[in-house]
N, C-alpha and C positions, 0 to 999 in steps of 0.2 A: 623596680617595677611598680606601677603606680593601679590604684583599689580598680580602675574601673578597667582593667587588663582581665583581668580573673574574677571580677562579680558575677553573679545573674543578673541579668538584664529584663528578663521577661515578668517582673517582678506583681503580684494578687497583692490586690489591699481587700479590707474588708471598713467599714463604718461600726461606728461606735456603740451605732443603735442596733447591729446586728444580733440577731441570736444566738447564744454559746451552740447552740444543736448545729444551728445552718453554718456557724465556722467551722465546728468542728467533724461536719458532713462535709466542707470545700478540703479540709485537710486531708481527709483519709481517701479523696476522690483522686487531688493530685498528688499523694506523697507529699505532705510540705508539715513542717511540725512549729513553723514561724511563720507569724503576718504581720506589716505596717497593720496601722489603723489609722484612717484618715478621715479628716472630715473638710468639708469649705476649701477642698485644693490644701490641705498644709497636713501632716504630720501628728498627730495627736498624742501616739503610744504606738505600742506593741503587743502582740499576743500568743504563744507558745501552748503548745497541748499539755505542757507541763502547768501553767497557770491553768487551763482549765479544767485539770484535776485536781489542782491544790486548791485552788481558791473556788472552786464554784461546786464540783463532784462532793469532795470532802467537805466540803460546810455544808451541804445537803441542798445545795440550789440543783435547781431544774433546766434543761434544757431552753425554758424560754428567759432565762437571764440576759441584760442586754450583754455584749462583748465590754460596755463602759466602765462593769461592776468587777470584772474581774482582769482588765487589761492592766500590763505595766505604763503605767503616762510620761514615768521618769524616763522621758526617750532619749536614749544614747545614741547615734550614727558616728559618720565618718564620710569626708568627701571623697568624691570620685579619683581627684585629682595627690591625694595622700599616698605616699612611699606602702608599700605591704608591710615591710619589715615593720614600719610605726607602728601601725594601724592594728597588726599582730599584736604587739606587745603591750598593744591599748588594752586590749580585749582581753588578753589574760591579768592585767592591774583593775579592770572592773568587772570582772569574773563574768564575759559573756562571749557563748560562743558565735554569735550573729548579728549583724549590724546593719540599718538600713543606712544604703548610701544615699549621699545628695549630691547634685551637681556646687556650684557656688551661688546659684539663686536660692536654694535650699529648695529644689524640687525634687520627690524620690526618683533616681533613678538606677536604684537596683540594692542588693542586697548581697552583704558575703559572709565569708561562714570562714570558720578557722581551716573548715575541711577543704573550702578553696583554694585556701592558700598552702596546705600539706600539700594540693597534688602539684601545685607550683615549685613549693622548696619546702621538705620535709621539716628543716630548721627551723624555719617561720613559725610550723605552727606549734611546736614544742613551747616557743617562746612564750604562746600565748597560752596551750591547755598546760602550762606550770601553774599560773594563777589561775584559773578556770575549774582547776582543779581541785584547789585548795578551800577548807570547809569557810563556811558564810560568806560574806561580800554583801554589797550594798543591794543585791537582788535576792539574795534569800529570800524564800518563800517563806520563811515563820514567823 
């Protein structure tokens, strides 16, 4: 079964330049606890309500912090067109549970989560929260 079977498709970006306040107001407005960040049409980073309590809350920044200062830029994806079972087991070897997809021009077009592919095939996603689970990795927050 290939990534862009079981993504979301209706997928929020936000800009670099935004404010941690107004992301993290778009977060709790739709349920979403991950956003691309895009700038100029292309892909920039990423951003997590987890980054914005580690890196911005807890260092003692404020609301008006750009998204730039506290975003992950090291951006991991996965294309559309990628096996699940892979793409799973990508995601538990770089200890993350959500990926922005791309088609082959490298334009976002959706995002998926381990929990997508659990309700796919339970096995899949075991594969992936074994290492997702597992302490540090290259996203550690510390």
């Amino acid at each position: 079964m290939q990534v862009a079977q079981i993504m979301t498709k209706n997928v929020h970006i936000v800009s670099p330049d935004d404010s941690v306040a107004a992301v993290a107001r778009h977060m709790a407005d739709n349920d979403i606890g991950f956003l691309p960040v895009g700038q100029n049409d292309r892909l920039v980073g990423t951003i997590t309500d987890r980054d914005i309590v580690v890196r911005c809350v807890a260092d003692g920044r404020d609301g008006d912090t750009a998204v730039a200062e506290v975003m992950s830029a090291d951006v991991k994806y996965c294309f559309e067109d990628e096996e699940i079972g892979d793409v799973a087991r990508n995601m538990g070897d770089i200890q993350v549970r959500r990926l922005p997809v791309l088609n082959r021009d490298k334009r976002l077009v959706g995002v998926v989560s381990l929990a997508d592919a659990a309700r796919r095939d339970p096995s899949l996603a075991g594969a992936g929260l074994q290492g997702v689970t597992a302490p540090g990795g290259a996203h550690n927050q510390e």
